[in-house]
PyMOL commands that place a pseudoatom at each C-alpha (Angstrom):
pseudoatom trace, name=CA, resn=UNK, resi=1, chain=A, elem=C, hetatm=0, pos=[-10.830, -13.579, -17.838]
pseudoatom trace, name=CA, resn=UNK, resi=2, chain=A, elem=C, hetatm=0, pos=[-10.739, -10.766, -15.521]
pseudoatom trace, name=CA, resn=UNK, resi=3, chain=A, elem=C, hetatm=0, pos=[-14.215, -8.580, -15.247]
pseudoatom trace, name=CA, resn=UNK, resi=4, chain=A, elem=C, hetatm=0, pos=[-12.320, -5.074, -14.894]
pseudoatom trace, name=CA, resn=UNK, resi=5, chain=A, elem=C, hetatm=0, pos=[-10.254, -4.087, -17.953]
pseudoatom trace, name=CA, resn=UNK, resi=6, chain=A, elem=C, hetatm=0, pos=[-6.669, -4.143, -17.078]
pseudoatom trace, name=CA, resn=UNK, resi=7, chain=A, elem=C, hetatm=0, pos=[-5.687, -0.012, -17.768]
pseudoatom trace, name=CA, resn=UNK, resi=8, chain=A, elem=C, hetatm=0, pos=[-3.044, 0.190, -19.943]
pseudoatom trace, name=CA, resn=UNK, resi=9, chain=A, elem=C, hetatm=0, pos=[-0.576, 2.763, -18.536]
pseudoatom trace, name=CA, resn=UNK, resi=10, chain=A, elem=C, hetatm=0, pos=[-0.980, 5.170, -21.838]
pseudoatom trace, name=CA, resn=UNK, resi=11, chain=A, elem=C, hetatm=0, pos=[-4.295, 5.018, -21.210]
pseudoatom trace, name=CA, resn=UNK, resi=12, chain=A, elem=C, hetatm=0, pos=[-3.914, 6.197, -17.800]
pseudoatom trace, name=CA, resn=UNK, resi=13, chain=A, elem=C, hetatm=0, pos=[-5.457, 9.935, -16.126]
pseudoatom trace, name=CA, resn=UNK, resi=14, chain=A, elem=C, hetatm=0, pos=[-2.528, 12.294, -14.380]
pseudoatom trace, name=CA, resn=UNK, resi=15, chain=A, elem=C, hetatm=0, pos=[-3.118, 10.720, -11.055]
pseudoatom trace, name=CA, resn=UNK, resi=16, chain=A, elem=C, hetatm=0, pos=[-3.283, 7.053, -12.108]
pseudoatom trace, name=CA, resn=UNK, resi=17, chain=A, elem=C, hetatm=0, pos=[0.237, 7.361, -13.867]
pseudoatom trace, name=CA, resn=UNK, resi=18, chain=A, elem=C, hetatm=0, pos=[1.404, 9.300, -11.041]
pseudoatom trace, name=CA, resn=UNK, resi=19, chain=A, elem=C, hetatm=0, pos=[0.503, 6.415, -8.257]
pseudoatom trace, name=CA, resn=UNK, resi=20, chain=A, elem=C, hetatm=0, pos=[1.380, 3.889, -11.149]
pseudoatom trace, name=CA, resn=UNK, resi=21, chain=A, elem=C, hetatm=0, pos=[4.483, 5.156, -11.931]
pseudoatom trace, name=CA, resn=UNK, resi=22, chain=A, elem=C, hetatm=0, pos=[6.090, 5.497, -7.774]
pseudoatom trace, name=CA, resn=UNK, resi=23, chain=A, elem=C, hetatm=0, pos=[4.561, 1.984, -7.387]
pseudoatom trace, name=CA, resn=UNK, resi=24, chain=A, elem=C, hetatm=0, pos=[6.715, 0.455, -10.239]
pseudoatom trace, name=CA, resn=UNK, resi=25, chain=A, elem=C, hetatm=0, pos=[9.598, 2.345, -8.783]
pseudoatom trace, name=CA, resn=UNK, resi=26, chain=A, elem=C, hetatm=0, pos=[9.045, 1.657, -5.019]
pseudoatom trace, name=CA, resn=UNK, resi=27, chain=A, elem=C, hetatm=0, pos=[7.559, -2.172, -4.727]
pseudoatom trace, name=CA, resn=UNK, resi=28, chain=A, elem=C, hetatm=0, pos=[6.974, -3.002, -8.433]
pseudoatom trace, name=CA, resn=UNK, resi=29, chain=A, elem=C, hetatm=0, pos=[3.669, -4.080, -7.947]
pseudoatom trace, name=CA, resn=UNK, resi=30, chain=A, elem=C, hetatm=0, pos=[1.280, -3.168, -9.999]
pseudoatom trace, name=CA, resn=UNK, resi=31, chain=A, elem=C, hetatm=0, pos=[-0.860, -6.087, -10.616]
pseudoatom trace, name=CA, resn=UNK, resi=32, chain=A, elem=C, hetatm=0, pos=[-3.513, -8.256, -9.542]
pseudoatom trace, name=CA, resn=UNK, resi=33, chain=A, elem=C, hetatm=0, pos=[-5.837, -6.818, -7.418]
pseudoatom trace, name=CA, resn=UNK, resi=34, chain=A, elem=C, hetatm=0, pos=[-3.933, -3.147, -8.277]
pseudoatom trace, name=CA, resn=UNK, resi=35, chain=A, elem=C, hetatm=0, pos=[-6.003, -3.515, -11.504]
pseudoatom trace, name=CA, resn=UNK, resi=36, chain=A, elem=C, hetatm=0, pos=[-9.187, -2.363, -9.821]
pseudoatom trace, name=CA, resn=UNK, resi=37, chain=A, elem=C, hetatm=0, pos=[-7.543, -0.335, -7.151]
pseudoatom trace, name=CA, resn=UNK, resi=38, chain=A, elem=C, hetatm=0, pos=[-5.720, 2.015, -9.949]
pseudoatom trace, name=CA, resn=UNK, resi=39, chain=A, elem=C, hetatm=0, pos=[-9.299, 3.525, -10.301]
pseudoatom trace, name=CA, resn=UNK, resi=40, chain=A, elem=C, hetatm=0, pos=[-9.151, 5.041, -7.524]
pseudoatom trace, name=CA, resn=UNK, resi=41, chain=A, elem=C, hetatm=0, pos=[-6.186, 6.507, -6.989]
pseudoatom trace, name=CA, resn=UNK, resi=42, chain=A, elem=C, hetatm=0, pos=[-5.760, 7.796, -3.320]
pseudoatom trace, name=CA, resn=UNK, resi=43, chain=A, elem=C, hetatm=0, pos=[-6.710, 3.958, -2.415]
pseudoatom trace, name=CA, resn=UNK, resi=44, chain=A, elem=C, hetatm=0, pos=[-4.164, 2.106, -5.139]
pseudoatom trace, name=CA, resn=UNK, resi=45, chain=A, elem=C, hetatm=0, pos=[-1.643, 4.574, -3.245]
pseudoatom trace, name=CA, resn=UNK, resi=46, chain=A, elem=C, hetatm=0, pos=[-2.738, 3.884, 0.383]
pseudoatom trace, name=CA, resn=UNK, resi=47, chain=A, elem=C, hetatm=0, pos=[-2.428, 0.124, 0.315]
pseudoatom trace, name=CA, resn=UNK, resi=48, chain=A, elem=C, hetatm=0, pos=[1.074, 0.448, -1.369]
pseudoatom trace, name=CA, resn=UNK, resi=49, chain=A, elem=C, hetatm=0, pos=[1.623, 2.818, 1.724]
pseudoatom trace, name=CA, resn=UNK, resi=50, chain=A, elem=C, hetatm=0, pos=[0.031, 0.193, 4.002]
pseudoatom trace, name=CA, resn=UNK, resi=51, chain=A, elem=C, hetatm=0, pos=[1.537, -2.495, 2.055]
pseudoatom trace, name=CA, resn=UNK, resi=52, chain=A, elem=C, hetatm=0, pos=[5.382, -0.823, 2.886]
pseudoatom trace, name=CA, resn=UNK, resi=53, chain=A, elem=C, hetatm=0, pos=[4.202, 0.179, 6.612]
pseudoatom trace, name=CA, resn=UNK, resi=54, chain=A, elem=C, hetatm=0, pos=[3.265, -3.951, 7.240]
pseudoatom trace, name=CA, resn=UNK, resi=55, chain=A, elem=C, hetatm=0, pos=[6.781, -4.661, 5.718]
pseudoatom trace, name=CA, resn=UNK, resi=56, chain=A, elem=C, hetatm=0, pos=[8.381, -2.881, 8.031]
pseudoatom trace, name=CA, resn=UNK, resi=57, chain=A, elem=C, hetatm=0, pos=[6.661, -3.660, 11.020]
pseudoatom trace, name=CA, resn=UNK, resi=58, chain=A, elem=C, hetatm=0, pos=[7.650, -6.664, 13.418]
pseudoatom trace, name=CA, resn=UNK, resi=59, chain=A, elem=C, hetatm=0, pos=[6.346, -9.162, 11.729]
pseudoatom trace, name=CA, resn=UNK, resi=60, chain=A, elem=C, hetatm=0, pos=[8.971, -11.336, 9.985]
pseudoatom trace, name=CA, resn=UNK, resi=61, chain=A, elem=C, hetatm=0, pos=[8.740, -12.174, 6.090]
pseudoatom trace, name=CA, resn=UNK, resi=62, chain=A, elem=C, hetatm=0, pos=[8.034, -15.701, 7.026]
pseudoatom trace, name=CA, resn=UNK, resi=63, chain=A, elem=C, hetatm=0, pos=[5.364, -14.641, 9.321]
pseudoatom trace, name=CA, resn=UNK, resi=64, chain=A, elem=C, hetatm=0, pos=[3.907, -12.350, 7.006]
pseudoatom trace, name=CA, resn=UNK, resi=65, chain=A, elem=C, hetatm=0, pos=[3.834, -14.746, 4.263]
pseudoatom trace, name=CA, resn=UNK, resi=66, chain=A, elem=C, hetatm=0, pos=[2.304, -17.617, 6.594]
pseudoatom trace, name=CA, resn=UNK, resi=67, chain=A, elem=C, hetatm=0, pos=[-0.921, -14.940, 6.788]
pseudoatom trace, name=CA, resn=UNK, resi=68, chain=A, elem=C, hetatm=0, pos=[-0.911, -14.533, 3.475]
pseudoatom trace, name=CA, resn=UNK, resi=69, chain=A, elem=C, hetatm=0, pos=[-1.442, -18.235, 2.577]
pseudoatom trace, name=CA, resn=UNK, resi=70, chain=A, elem=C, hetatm=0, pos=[-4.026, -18.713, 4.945]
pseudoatom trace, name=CA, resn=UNK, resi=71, chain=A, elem=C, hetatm=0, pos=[-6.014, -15.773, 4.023]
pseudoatom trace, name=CA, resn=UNK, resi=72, chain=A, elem=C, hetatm=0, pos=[-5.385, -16.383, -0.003]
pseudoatom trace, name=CA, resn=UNK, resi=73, chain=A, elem=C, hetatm=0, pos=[-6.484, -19.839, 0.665]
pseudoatom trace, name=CA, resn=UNK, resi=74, chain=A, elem=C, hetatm=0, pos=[-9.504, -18.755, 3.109]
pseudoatom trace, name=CA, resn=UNK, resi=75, chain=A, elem=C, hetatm=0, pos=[-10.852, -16.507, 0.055]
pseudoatom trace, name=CA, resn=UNK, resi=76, chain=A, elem=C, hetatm=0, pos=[-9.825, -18.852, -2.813]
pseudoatom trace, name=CA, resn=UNK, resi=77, chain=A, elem=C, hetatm=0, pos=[-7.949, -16.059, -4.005]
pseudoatom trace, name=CA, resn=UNK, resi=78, chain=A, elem=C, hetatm=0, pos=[-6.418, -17.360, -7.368]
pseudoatom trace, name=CA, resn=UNK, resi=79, chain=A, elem=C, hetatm=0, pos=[-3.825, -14.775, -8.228]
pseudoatom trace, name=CA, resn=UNK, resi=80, chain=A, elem=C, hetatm=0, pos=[-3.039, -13.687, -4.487]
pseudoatom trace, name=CA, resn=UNK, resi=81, chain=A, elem=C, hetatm=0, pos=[-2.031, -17.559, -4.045]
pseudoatom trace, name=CA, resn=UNK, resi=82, chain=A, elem=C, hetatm=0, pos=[-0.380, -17.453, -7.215]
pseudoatom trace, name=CA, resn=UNK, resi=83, chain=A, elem=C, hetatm=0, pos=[1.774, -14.348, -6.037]
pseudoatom trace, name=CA, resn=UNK, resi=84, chain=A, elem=C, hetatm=0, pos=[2.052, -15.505, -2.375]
pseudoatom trace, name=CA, resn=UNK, resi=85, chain=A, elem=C, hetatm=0, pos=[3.394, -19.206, -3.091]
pseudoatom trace, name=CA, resn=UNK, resi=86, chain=A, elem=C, hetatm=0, pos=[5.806, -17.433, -5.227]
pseudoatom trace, name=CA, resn=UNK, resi=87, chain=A, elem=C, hetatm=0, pos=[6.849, -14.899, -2.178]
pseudoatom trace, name=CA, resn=UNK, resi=88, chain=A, elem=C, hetatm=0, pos=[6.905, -17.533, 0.150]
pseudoatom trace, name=CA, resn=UNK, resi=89, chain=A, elem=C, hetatm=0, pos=[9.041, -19.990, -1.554]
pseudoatom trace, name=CA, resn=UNK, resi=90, chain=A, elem=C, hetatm=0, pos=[11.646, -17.225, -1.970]
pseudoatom trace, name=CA, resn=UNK, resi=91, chain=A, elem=C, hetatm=0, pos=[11.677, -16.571, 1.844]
pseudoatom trace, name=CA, resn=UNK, resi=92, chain=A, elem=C, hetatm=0, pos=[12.140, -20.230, 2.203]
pseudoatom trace, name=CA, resn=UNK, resi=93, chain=A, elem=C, hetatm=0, pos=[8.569, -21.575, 3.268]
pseudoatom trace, name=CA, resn=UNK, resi=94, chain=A, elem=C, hetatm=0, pos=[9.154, -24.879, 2.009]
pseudoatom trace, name=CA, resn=UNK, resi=95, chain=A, elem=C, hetatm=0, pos=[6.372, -26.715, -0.350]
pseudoatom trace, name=CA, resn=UNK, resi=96, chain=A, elem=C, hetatm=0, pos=[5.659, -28.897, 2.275]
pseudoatom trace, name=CA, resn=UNK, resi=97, chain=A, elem=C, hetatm=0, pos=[4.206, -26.344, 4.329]
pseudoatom trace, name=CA, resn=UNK, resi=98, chain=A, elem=C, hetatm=0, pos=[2.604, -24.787, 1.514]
pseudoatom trace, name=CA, resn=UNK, resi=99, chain=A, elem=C, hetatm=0, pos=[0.721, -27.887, 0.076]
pseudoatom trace, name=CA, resn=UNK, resi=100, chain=A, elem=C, hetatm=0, pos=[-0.694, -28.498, 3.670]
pseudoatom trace, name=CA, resn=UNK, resi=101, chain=A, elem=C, hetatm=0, pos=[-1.952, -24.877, 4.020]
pseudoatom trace, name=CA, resn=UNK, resi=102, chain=A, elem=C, hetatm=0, pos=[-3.757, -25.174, 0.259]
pseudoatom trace, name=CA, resn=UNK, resi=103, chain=A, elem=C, hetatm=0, pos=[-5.094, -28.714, 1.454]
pseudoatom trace, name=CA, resn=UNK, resi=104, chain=A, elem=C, hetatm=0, pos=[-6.519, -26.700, 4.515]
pseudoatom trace, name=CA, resn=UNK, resi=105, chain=A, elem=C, hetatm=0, pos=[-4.816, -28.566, 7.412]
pseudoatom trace, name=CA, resn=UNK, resi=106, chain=A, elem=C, hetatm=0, pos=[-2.251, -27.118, 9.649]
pseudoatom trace, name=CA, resn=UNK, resi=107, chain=A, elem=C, hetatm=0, pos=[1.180, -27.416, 8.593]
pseudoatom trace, name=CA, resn=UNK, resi=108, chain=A, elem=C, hetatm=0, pos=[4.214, -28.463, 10.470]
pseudoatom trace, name=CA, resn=UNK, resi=109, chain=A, elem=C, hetatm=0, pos=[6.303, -25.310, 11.455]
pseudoatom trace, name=CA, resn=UNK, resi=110, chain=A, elem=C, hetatm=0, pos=[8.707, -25.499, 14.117]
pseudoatom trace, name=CA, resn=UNK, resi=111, chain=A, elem=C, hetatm=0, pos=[8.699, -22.132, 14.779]
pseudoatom trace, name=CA, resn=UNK, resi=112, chain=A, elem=C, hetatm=0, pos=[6.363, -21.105, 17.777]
pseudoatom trace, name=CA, resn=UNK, resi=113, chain=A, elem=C, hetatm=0, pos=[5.780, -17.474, 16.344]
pseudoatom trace, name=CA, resn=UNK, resi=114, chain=A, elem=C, hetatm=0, pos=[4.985, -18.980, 13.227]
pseudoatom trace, name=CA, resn=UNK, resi=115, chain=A, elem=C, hetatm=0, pos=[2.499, -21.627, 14.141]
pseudoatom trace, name=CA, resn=UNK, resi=116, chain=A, elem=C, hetatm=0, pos=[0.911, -18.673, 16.109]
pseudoatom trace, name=CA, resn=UNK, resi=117, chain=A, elem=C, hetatm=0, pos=[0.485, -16.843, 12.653]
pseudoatom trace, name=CA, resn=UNK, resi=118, chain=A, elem=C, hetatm=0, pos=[-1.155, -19.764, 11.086]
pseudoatom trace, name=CA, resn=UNK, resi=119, chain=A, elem=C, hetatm=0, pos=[-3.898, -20.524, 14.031]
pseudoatom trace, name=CA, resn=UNK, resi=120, chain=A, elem=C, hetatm=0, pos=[-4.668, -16.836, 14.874]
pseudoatom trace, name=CA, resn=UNK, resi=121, chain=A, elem=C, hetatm=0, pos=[-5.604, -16.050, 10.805]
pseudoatom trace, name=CA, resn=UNK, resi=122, chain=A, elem=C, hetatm=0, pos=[-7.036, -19.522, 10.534]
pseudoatom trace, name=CA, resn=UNK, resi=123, chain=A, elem=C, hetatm=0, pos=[-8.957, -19.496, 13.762]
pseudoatom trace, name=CA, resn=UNK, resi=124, chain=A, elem=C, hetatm=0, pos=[-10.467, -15.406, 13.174]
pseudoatom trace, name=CA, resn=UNK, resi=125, chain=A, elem=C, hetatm=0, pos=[-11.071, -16.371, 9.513]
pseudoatom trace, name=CA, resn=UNK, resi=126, chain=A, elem=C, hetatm=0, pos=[-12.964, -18.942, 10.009]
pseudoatom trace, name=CA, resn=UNK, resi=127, chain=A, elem=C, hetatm=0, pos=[-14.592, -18.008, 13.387]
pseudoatom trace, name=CA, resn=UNK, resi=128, chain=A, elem=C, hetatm=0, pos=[-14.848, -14.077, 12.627]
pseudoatom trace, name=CA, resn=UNK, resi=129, chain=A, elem=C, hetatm=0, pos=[-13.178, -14.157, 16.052]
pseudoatom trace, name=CA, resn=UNK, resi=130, chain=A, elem=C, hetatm=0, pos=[-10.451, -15.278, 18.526]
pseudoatom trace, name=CA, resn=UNK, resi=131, chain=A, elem=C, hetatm=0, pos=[-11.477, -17.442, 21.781]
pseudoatom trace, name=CA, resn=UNK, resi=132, chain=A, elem=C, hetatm=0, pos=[-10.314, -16.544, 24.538]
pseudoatom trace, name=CA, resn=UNK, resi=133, chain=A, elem=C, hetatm=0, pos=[-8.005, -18.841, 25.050]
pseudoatom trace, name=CA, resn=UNK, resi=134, chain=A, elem=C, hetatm=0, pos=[-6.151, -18.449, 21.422]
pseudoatom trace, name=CA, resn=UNK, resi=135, chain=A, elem=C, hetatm=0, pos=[-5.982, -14.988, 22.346]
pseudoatom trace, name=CA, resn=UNK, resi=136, chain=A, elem=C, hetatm=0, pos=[-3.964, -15.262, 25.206]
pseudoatom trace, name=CA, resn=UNK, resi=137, chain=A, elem=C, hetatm=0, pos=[-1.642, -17.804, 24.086]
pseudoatom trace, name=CA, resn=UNK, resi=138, chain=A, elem=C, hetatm=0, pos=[-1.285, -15.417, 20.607]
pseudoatom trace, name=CA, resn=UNK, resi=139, chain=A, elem=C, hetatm=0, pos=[-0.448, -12.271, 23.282]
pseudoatom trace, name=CA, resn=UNK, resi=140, chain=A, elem=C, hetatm=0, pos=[2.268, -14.919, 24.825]
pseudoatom trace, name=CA, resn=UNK, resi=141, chain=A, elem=C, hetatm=0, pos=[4.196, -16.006, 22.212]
pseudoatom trace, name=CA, resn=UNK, resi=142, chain=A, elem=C, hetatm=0, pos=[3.942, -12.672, 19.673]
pseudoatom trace, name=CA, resn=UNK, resi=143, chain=A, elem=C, hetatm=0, pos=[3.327, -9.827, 22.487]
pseudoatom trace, name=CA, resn=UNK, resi=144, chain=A, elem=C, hetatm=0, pos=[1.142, -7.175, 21.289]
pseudoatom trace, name=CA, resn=UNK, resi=145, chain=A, elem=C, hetatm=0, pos=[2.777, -5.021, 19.144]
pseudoatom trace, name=CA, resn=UNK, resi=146, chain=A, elem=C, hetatm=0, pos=[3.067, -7.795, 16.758]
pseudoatom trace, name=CA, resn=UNK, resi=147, chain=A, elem=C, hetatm=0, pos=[-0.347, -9.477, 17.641]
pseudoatom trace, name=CA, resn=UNK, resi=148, chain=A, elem=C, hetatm=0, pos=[-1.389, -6.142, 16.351]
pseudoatom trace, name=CA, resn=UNK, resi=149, chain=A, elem=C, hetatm=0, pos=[0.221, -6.179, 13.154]
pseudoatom trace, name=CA, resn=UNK, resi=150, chain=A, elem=C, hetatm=0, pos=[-0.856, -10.138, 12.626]
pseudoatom trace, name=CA, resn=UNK, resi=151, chain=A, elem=C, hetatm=0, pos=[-4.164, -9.074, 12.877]
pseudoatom trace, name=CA, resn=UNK, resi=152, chain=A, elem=C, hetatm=0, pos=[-3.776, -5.739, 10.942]
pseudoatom trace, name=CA, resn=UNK, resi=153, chain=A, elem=C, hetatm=0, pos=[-1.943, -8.222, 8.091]
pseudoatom trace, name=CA, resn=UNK, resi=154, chain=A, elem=C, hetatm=0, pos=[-5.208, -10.674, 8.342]
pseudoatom trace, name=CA, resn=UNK, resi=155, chain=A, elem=C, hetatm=0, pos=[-7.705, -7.676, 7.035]
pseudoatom trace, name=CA, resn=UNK, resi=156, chain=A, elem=C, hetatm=0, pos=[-5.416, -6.034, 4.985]
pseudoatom trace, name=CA, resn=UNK, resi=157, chain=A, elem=C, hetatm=0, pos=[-4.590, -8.926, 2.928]
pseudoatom trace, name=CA, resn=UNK, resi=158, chain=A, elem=C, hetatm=0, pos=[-8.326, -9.765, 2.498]
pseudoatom trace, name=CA, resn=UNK, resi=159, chain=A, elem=C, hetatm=0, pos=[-9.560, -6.853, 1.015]
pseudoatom trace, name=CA, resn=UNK, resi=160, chain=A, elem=C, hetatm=0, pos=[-6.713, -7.952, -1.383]
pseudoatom trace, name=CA, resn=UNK, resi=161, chain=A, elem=C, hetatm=0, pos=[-7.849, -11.587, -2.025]
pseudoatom trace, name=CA, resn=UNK, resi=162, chain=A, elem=C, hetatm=0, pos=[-11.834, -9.794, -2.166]
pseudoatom trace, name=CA, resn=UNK, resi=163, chain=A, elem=C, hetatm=0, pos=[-10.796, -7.625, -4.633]
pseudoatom trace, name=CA, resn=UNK, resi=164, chain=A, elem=C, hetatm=0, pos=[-9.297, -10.352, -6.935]
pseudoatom trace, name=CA, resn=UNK, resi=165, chain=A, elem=C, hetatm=0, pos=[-12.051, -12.521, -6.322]
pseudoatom trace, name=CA, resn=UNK, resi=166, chain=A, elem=C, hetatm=0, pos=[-14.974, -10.113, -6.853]
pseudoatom trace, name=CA, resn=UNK, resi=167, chain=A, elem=C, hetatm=0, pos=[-12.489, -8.639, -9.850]
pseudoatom trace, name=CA, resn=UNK, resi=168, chain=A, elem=C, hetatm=0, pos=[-11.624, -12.218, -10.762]
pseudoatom trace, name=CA, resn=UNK, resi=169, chain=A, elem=C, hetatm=0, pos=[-8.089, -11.276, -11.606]
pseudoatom trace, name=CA, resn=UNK, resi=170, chain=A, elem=C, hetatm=0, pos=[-6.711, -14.706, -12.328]
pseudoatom trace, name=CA, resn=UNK, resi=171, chain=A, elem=C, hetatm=0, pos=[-2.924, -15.896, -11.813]
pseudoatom trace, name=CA, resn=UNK, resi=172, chain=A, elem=C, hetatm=0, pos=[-0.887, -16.645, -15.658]
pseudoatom trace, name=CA, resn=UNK, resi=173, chain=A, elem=C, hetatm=0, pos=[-1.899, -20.246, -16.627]
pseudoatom trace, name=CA, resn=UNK, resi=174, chain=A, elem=C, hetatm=0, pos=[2.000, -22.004, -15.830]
pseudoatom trace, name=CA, resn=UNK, resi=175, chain=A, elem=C, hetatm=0, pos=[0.615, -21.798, -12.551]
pseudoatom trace, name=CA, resn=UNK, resi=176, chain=A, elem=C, hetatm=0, pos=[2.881, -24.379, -10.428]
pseudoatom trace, name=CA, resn=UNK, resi=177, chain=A, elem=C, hetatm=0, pos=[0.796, -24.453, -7.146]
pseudoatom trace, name=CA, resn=UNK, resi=178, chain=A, elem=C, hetatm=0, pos=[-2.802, -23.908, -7.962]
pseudoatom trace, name=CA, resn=UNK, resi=179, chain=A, elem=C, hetatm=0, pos=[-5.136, -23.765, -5.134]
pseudoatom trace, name=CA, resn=UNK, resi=180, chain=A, elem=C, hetatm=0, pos=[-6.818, -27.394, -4.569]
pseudoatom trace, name=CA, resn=UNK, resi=181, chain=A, elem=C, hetatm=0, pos=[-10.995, -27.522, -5.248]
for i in range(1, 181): cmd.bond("trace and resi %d" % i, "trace and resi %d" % (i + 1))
show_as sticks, trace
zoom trace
């Protein structure tokens, strides 16, 4: 059970229904971690600006999802792995690679750009930083515009999976890929 009471939209101020309202029109997301954020409602509207701005920028879906899992996974986010799993199968992330990512190992991507996704969010996650050495190969094969937005789509994505952690917003119980203990 969640420990922030979901806002029903009648329920709502002006300004929640207002950011509520061109978020169900725009992206359609208005769940999970948007349950706290619809408090505040300069914030619940700035990350469904920042959300559209990552969207657009160079990363590709696949690349973007690839963060996702990792970070999801880094936080034991329940219902951002729920959601991502879901996004990522329908960009064609197959389960393979998704089972290896929840099971923590690094999964087999043939893609160069996407293997550099999956160690720069695993490596900064876990070390709070990039060596050296990651770093240059990262600059390499993304260049930096979309190093950038990799590591822009690392910290944006966890104050997601922190908010429905701390929030404990939890995914619907048919959930097919749960993350492993």
């Amino acid at each position: 059970m969640t420990r922030i009471a979901i806002i029903d939209r009648a329920d709502m101020n002006a300004e929640q229904a207002r950011v509520y309202d061109a978020a169900k029109q725009t992206s359609g997301i208005v769940g999970g971690p948007y349950y706290a954020y619809i408090r505040l409602p300069k914030l619940f509207e700035a990350c469904q600006n920042l959300r559209a701005s990552m969207a657009a920028g160079p990363l590709s879906r696949r690349e973007q999802q690839i963060v996702n899992l990792v970070v999801a996974r880094h936080w034991n986010a329940r219902y951002p792995w729920f959601a991502q799993v879901r996004a990522s199968l329908a960009v064609g992330i197959e389960q393979g690679v998704i089972d290896a990512i929840n099971a923590r190992k690094a999964p087999s991507l043939p893609d160069a750009r996407e293997r550099t996704c999956f160690t720069v969010a695993s490596e900064l996650l876990a070390n709070k930083g990039l060596s050296d050495a990651t770093y240059a190969a990262a600059e390499k094969a993304m260049g930096e515009e979309s190093l950038v937005a990799l590591v822009a789509t690392i910290g944006s994505f966890s104050m997601t999976c922190l908010t429905a952690t701390t929030f404990q917003v939890e995914p619907p119980a048919a959930n097919p890929t749960p993350l492993a203990q």
